[in-house]
N, C-alpha and C positions, 0 to 999 in steps of 0.2 A: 448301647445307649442306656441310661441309667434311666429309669423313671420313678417320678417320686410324688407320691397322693397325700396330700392332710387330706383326714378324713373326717368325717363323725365327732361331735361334741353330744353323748348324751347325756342330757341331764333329764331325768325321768322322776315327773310328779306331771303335776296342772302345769300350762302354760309358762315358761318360764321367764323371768325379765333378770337385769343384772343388780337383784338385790342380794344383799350377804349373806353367804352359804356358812355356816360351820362341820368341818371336815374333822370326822369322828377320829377320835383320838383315845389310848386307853386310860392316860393321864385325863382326861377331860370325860365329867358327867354334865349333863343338864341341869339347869334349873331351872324355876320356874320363868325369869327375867329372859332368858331364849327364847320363850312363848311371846313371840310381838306380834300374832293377828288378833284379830277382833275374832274376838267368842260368836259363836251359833249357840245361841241360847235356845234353838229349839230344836234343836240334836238329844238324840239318844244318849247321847254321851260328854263328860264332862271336861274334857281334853282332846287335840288332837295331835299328831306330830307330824310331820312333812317331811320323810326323809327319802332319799333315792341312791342311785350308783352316778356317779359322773365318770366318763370313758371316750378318749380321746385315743386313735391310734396315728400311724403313717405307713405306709410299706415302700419298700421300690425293690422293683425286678433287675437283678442282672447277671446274664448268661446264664439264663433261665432257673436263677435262684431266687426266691421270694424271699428279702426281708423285712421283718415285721417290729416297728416299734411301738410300747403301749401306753396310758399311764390309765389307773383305776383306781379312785375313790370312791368315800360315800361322803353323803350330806346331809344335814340339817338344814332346813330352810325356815329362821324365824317368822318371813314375815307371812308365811302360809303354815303358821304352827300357832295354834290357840288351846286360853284353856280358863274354865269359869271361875275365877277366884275364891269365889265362898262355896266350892262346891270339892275342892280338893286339897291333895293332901300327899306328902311322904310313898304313898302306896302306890299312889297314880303316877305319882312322877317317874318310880320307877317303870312301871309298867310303861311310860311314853322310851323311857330311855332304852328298855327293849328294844319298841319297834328300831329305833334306831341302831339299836346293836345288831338286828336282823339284813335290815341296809348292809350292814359291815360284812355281816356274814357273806351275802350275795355279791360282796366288791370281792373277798378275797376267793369266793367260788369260781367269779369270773378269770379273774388271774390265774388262778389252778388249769382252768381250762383253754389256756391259750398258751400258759408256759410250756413250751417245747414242741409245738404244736405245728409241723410240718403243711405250711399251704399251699396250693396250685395257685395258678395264675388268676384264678375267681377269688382268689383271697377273700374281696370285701363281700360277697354274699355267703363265705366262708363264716366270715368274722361275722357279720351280721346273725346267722344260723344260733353262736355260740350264746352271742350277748340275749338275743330276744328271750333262747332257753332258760335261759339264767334269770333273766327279767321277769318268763312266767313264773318258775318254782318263786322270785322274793314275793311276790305280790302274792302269790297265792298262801304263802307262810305266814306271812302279813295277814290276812285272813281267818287263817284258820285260828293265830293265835288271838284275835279279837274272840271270835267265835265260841273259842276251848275257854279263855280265863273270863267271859261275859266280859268285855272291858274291861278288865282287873279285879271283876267284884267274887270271882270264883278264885278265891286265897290259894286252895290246895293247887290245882291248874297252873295259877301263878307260879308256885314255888318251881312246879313241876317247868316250866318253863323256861325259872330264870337258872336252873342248872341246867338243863337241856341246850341252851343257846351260850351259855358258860362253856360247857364242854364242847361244842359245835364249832367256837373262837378258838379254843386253844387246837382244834382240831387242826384245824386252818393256819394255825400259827405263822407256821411258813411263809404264805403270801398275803402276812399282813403288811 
């Protein structure tokens, strides 16, 4: 007997509703006009971006063979992405487009680590194990790169950054 689970849609930010996502693409950069939330004008910081992994799989068992089907993106989220008009610029944008690029990173980390990847019959707490890990290292990268480039206002950090997460992409190439 065949059995067959949908499972899991995660979409990973704030609370999610079914407003329009933009699914990071290498042809496609941001601009400012993807920023549709309203500014926190009393944030430390003059931008923000809203992006995460969206991950959907299924499996089913038969003659005690697990298999596993997946699909893995990243996202943009306008309407939970702000940024204060007279306060940016070229530099910031990029720096938003980053984190976004960092999202990418973490979709196609996650794909690496499920491609070929033999389960038992616990699969979904299998599956779960993989994604959450992967879920911590983005947010924490996410992080750190706020942290390291101040916002964007630490230029060198930056650079050091935007090659770093350059070579990171092409690293991953494979399961873009």
């Amino acid at each position: 007997m065949k059995l067959f689970f949908a499972l899991l849609i995660f979409l990973l930010t704030l609370p999610q509703n079914n407003s329009e996502k933009i699914t990071w693409s290498e042809s496609y950069k941001l601009s400012w006009k993807d920023f549709r939330g309203k500014p926190i004008r009393s944030a430390s910081f003059v931008a923000t971006t809203n992006s995460g992994i969206s991950f959907q799989y299924s499996y089913s068992i038969k003659n005690n063979k697990v298999s596993v089907d997946y699909s893995v993106s990243s996202f943009f989220e306008p309407s939970n992405s702000w940024y204060i008009p007279e306060k940016v610029n070229d530099h910031i944008l990029k720096h938003e487009q980053l984190h976004f690029d960092i999202s990418e990173l973490h979709a196609r980390m996650l794909k690496k680590n499920l491609e070929g990847k033999q389960f038992s019959k616990r699969v979904q707490s299998e599956i779960e194990k993989i994604y959450k890990e992967v879920e911590q290292k983005r947010r924490a990268m996410q992080t750190r790169f706020d942290a390291e480039t101040d916002h964007s206002r630490n230029e060198k950090q930056e650079l050091y950054w935007r090659k770093f997460i350059a070579q990171q992409l092409a690293e991953y190439e494979h399961w873009k």
